[in-house]
BAFI-3210 file (N, C-alpha, C; in Angstrom, 3 decimals, decimal comma, padded with zeros to 6 digits):
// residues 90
n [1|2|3|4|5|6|7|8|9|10|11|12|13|14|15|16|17|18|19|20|21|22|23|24|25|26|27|28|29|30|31|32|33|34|35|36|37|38|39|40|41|42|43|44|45|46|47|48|49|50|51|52|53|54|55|56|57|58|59|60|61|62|63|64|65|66|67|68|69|70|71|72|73|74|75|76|77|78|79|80|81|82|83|84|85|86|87|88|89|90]
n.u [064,379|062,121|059,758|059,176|060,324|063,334|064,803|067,865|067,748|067,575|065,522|064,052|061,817|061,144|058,425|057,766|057,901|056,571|054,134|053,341|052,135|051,338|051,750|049,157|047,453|045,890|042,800|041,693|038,169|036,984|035,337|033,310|033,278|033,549|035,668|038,421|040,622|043,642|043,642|044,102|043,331|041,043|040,506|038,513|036,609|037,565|037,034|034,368|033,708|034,023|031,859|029,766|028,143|029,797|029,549|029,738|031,522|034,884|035,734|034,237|032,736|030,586|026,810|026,187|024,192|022,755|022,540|021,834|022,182|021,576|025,124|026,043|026,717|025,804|026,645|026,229|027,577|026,064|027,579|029,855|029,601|028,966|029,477|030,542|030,205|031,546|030,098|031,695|030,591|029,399]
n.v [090,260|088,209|087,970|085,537|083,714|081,741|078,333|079,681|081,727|083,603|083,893|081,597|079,011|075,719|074,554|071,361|071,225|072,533|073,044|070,251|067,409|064,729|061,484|059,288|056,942|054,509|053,451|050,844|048,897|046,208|043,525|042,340|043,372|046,050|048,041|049,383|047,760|047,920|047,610|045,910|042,230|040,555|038,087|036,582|037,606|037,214|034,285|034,389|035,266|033,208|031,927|033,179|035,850|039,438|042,213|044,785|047,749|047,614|049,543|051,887|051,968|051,470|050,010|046,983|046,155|042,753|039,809|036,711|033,135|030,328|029,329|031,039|034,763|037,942|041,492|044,883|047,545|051,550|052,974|051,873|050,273|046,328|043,539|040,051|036,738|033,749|031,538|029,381|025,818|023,562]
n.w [-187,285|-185,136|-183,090|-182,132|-179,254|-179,130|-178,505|-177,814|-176,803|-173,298|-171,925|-172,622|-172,090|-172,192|-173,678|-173,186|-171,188|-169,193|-167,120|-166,388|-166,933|-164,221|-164,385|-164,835|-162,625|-163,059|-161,141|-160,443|-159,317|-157,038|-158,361|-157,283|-154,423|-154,558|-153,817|-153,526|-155,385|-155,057|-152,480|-149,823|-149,622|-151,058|-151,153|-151,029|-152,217|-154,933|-154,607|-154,494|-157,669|-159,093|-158,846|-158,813|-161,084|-161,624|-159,525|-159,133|-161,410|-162,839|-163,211|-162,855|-160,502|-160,224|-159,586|-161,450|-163,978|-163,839|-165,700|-165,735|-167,452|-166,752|-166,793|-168,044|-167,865|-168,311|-167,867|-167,156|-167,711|-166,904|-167,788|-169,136|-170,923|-171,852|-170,576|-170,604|-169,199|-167,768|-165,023|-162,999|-163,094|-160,371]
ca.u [064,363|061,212|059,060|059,167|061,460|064,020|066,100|068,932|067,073|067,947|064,166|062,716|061,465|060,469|056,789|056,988|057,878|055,971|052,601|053,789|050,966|051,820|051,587|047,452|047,506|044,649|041,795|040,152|037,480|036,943|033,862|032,493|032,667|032,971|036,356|039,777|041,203|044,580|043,999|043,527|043,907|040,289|040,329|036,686|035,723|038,066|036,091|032,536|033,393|034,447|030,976|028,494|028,926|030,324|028,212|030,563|032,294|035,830|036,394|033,632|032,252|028,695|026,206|025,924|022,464|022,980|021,049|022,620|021,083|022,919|027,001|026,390|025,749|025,698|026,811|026,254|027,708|025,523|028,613|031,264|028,921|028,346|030,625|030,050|031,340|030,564|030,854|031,988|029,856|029,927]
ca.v [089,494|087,272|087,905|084,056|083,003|080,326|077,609|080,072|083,291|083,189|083,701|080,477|077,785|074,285|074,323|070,283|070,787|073,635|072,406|068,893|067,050|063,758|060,292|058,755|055,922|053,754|053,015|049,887|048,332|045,379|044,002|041,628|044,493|047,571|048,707|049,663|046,364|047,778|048,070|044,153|040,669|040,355|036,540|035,861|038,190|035,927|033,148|034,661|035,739|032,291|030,985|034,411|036,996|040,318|043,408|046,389|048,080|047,472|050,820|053,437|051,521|051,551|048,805|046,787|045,642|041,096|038,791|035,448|032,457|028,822|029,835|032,429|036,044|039,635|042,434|045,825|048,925|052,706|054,257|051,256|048,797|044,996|042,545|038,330|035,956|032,376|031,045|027,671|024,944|022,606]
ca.w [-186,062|-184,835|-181,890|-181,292|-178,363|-179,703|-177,544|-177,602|-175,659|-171,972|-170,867|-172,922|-171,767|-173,202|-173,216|-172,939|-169,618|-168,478|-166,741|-167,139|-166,598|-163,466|-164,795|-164,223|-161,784|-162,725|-160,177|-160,607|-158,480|-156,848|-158,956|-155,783|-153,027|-154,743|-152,891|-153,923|-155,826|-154,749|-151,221|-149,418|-150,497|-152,065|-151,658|-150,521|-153,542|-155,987|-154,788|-155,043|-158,837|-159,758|-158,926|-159,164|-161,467|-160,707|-159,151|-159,480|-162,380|-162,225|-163,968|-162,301|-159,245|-160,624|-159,530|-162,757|-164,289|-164,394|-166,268|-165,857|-167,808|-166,668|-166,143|-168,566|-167,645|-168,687|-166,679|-167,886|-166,883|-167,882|-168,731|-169,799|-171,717|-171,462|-170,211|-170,866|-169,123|-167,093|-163,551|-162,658|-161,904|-159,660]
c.u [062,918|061,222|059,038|060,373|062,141|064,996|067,703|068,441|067,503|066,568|063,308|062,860|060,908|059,028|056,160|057,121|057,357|054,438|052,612|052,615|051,123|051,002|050,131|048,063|046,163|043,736|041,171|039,726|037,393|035,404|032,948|031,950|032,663|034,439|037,428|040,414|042,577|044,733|042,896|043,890|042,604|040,292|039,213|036,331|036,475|037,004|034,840|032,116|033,584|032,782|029,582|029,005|028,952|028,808|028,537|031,211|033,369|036,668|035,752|032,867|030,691|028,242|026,165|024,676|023,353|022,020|021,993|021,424|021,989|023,809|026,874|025,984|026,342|025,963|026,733|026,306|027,099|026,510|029,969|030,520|028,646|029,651|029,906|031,198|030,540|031,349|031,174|030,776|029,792|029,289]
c.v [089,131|087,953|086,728|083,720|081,865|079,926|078,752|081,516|082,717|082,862|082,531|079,347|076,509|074,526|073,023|069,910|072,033|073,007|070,774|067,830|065,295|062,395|059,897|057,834|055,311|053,147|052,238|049,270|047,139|044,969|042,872|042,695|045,732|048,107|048,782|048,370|046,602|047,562|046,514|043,145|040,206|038,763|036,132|036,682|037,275|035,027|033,390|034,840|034,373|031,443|031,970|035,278|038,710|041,583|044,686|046,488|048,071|049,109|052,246|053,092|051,374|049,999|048,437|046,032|043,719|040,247|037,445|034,132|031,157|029,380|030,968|033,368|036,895|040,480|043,873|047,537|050,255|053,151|053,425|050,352|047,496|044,271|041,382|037,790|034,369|031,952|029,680|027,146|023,948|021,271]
c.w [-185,718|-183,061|-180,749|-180,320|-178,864|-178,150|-177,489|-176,476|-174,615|-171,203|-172,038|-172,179|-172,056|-172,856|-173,658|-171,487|-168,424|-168,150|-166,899|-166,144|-165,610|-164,134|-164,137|-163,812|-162,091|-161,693|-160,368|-158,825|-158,049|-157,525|-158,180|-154,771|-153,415|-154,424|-153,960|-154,105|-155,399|-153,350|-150,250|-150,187|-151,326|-152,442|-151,585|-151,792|-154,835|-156,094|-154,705|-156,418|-159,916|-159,379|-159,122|-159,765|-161,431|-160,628|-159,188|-160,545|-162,054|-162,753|-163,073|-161,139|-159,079|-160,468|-161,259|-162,725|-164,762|-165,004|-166,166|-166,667|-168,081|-166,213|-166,926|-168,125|-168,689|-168,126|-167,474|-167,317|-167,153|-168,402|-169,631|-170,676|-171,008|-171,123|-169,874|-170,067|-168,410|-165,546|-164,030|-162,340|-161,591|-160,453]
res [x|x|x|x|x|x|x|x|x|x|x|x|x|x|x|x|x|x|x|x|x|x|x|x|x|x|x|x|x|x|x|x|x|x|x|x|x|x|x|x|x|x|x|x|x|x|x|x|x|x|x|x|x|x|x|x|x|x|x|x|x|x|x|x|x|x|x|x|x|x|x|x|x|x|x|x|x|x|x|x|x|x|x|x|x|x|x|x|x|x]
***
């Protein structure tokens, strides 16, 4: 006979549902104001990102370093990397 507890013992228990670890909810940022992208309508920051580009991480809320040069910029987070992209222009 085995030491190991099997599905038939009375005292086992699944150990995929022991400590069962609650589904992550992703947190992103608003990357205009900085704030909770879930929480508001974030329309004045829509339209600031469609013509300047962004100033917060949308992942860790960190100011980002910009270099813009014409519509193109750079945005660069210390801990997520670089992110490219271009405004509009008029």
């Amino acid at each position: 006979m085995s030491d190991f507890p099997t599905a038939g013992d009375p005292s086992y228990s699944d150990p995929d549902t022991l400590g069962a670890i609650p589904p992550v909810v992703s947190v992103t940022y608003c990357a205009d104001c900085g704030a909770s992208a879930n929480r508001g309508s974030h329309i004045a920051c829509r339209q600031h990102l469609e013509v300047l580009p962004p100033t917060y991480c949308t992942t860790c809320r960190r100011q980002l370093t910009v270099e813009s040069q014409g519509s193109e910029w750079t945005a660069t987070c210390k801990k997520h990397g670089e992110t490219t992209g271009s405004t509009a222009t008029s």
